[in-house]
N, C-alpha and C positions, 0 to 999 in steps of 0.2 A: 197480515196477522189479524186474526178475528179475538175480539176483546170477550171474555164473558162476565158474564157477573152472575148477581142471585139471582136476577128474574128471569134468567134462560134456565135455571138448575130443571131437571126434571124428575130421575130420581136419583139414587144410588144402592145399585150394586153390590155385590161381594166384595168384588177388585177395581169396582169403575164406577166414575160419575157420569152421567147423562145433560147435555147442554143441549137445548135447540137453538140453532143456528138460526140470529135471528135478520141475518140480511138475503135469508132462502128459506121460506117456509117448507115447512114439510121434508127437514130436512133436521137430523140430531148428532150431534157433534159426543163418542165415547173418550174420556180422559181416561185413563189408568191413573188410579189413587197413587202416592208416592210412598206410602206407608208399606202399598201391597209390591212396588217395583224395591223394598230397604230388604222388606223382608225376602221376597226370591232372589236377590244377590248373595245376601247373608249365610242361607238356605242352601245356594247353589253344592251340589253333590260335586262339581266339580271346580277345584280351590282357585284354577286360574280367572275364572270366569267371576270370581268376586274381586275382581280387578279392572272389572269393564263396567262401564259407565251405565248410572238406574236407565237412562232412555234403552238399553238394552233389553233390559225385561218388562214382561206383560202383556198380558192378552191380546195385546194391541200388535205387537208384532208377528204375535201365532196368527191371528185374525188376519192380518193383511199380508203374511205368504199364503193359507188359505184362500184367498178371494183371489189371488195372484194366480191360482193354481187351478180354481175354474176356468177365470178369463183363457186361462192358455188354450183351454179343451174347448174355448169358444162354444159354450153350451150358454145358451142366452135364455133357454125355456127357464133355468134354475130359477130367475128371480122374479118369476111369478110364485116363489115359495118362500124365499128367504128378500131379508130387504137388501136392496144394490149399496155396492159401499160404491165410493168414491174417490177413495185414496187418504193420505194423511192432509192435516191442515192444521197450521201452527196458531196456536194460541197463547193468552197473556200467563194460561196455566200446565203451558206442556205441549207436544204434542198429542193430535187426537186423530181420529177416524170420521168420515164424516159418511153416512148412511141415511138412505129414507128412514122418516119419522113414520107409527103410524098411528093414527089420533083416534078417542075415541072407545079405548080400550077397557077391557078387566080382566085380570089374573083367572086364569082357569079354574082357581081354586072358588075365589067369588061367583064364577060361572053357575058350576057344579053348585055351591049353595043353596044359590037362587033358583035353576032351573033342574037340577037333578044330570046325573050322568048316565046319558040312553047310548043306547049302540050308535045313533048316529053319530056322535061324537068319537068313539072309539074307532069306527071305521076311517074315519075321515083321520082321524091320526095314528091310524095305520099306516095309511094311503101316501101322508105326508110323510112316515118314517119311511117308505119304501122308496119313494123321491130320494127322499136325504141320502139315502145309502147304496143307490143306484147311481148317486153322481157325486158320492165319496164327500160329501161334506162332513167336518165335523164338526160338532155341537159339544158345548161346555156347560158345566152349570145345570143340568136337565135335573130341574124340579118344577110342585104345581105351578110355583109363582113365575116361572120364566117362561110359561103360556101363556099366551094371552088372547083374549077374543075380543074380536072388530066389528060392533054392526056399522052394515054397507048399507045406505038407503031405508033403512028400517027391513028391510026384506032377507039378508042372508045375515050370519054372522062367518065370520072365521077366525079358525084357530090360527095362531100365530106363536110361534117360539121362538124367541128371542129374535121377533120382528117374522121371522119364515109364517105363512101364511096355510091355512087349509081351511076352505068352507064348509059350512054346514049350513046345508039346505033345510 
């Protein structure tokens, strides 16, 4: 069981809190909020299903049949786009999902800001949209802030959504 506390927190989420995993760097640990797994039972359209236990719901369990779902298709190019999960791993606040970290970052929004939004940018997440939907992934949550961009060496940056990654030269 991996313990967390405040000083791994990194950020939060709509429905999740973010841990780095602090005995593997570069590595982030996603909780699902409990508030967000009261309210999708409660919520649940269907009445049996608010019968089943909170670890039942939350993105956590959508998220890892999806990753379940590529692994099958044995497509291993995917995660030069999105970041690798790893599986679940128990901790002192729930279970979580453990996935590369990727450090270094700004929301697309402060991007655009600061640098302006040129074609290069559009194409290149295009390019990433065409990946995503060429190997059936799906994406949740798609707003500015869940892009994000990584400078590499000082020399490239890439866009990255919700960890999934596309360069811009």
């Amino acid at each position: 069981m991996v313990y967390l506390e405040k000083d791994s927190f990194v950020a939060k989420g709509s429905n999740r809190h973010l841990y780095l995993h602090k005995n593997f760097p570069g590595k982030c640990i996603k909780i699902v909020l409990d508030e967000t797994k009261k309210f999708l039972r409660k919520n649940n359209s269907y009445w049996y299903k608010r019968f089943f236990p909170l670890s039942y719901f939350g993105e956590n369990k959508k998220e890892l049949k999806y990753y379940k779902n590529i692994l099958n298709k044995k497509n291993t190019e995917i995660f030069e786009y999105i970041p690798k999960m790893y599986g679940t791993i128990e901790t002192n606040i729930g279970e979580g999902l453990l996935f590369d970290y990727f450090e270094n970052t700004i929301s697309l929004k402060d991007y655009i800001e600061k640098f302006g939004f040129d074609n290069e940018i559009i194409n290149q997440m295009k390019f990433f949209f065409k990946i995503i939907l060429e190997n059936n992934v799906q994406l949740r949550d798609q707003n500015i802030y869940n892009y994000l961009v990584q400078n590499i060496n000082n020399t490239t940056n890439e866009v990255v959504m919700g960890g999934g990654k596309i360069k811009i030269n």
